[in-house]
N, C-alpha and C positions, 0 to 999 in steps of 0.2 A: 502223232497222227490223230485226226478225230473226222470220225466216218458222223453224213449226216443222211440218212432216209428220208426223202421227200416224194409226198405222193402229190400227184398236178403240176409237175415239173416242167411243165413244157408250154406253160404262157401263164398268165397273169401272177397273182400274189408268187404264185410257188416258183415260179420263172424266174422270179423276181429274186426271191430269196438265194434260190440258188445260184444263180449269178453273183449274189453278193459274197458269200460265203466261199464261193472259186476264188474269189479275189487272196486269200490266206493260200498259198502252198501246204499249210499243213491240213486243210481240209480237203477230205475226198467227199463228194454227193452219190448217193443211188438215187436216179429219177426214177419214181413209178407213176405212168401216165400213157395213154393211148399212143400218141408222140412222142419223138425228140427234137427240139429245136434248138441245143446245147450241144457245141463241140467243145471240149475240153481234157485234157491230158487226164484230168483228176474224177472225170464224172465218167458214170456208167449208168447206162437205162435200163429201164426193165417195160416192155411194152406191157399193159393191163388195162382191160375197161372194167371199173371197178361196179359196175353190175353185174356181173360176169362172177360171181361170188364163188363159185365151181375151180373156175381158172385161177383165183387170189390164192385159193388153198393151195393148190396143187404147185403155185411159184412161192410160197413164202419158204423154203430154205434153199433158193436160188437167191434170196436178198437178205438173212440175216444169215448171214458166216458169220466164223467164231471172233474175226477181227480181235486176234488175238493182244497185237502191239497196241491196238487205240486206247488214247487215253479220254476221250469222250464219245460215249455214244448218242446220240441225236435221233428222232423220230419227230416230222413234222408231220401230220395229217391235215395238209390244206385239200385237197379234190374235195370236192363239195358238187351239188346241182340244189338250183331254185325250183325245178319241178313245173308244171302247168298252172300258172297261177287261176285261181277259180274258187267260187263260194261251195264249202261244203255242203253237200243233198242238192247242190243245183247241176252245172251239166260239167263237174270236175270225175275224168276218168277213175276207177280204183285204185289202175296199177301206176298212179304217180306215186301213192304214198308205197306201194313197195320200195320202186327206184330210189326214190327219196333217200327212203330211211334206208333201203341198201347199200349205198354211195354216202351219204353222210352221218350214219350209224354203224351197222353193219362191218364196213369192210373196215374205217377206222377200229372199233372194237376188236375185230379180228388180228391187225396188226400191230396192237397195242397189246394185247393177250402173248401173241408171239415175240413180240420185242422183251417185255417184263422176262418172260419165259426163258426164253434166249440166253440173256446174259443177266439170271439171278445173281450168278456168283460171280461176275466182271467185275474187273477192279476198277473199271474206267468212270469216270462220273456218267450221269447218264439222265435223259431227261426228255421228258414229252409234251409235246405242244400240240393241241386241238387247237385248229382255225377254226373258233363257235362266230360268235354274232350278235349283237345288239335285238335280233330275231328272236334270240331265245329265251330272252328277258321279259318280252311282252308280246300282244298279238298286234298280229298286222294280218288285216282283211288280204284274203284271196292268198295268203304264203300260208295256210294251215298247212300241211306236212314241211315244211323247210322251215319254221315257226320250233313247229314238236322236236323235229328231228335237232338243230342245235340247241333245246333244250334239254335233250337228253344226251347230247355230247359235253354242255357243260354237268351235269350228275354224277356222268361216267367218271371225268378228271376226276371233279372232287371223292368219288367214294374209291376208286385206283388209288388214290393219294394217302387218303385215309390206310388203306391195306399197306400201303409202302409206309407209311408213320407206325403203322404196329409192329410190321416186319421189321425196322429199324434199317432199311436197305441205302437210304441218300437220297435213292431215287428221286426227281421231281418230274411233277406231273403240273400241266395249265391245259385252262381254254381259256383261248388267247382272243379277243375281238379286234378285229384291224380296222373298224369302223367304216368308212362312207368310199370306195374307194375304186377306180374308173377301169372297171371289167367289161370283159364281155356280159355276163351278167346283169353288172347296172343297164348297158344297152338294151338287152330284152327286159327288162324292168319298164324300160321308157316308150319300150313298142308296143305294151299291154295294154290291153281292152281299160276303158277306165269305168266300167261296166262290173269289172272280176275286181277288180283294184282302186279304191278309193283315191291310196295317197299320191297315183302317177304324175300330178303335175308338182308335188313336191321333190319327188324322185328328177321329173326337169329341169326344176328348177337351180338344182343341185351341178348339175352337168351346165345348164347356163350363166350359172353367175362364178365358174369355176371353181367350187367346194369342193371337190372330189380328191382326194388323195391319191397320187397315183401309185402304183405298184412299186414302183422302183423305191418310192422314200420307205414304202410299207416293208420292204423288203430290209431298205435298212436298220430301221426301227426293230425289227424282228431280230436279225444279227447282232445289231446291241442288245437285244433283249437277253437271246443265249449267251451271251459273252457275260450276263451279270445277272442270273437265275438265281444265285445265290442272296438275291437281294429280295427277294419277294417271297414273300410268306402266305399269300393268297392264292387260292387256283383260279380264279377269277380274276381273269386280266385285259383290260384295255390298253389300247395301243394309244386313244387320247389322253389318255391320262399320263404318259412318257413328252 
């Protein structure tokens, strides 16, 4: 049996993945997301708005049991937000980069802390995937917090990584980029002022000439990805590059 935690389970990438992954009987999902949009024998949800930082703690040992039998344990952290796109000191709110960094900092960090935690001494193999971003590698005008925030989720893998290579545990850790790929997200991306946001009509351009990768391949690509973890020695991972 190999149990797999997924946070954003209930539309785009994370949807995606999880659906892929039901397809094996021997895999069970825990959704963690405001929704459920998956009926399956094998999946269990856990409702949470990952702002809500208060409520994350108070459910994380409703979602990590001891899963004693598994012989893989899985932690994906896909939930993510792009935030209010806008030039910093111009007319962008404060409290986006809370939310930001709450939701794709924050509550990933927290459930990655708990997971390691968890099952230090699990015999299961066991492995973590950060959904980071092409974002976090360079800037891009008017994503300053959703820019910071997945460059500080890829830092996190790598230096978690590092502490799991001293400890000598197995463990693997990535952030993983899925690259260009047709969310709800890309959507609000293409309805933005191009005013706060320089590159929107490249972001259109993308959705018009059908570059967009959609979730569903992304999703597969991810499922091969953990089915051959063992093969990557880098925590820095792209999905273009498979």
């Amino acid at each position: 049996m190999n149990i797999y935690i997924i946070t954003g389970a209930s539309k785009g990438i994370g949807k995606a993945i999880a659906e892929e992954l039901l397809k094996d009987e021997n895999n069970q999902v825990i959704g963690l997301s405001r929704s459920s949009s998956i009926a399956h024998p094998n999946y269990r949800h856990h409702p949470i708005d990952f702002s809500d930082l208060t409520s994350l703690e108070k459910m994380l040992p409703e979602v990590f049991l001891p899963y004693q039998d598994a012989a893989r344990l899985g932690l994906i952290n896909n939930a993510g937000v792009l935030g209010d796109i806008g030039y910093v000191g111009e007319d962008l709110p404060n409290e986006t980069f809370k939310i930001v960094f709450d939701v794709n900092v924050v509550a990933p960090a927290m459930l990655m802390n708990t997971f390691l935690k968890t099952y230090r001494h699990h015999r299961a193999q066991q492995v973590v995937v950060n959904i980071s971003s092409g974002a976090g590698k360079y800037p891009v005008d008017g994503w300053a917090s959703y820019c910071a925030s997945k460059a500080a989720i890829d830092m996190l893998s790598q230096t978690a990584q590092q502490e799991q290579d001293i400890r000598g545990t197995g463990v693997k850790v990535f952030a993983l980029s899925p690259g260009v790929v047709d969310t709800e997200m890309q959507g609000n991306i293409r309805s933005s002022d191009a005013t706060r946001f320089s590159n929107i009509q490249r972001f259109k351009d993308y959705k018009a000439k059908g570059e967009l990768t959609s979730p569903e391949e992304v999703g597969r690509k991810v499922v091969t990805f953990l089915n051959g973890v063992e093969k990557y020695n880098e925590v820095i991972v792209s999905l273009r590059d498979m």
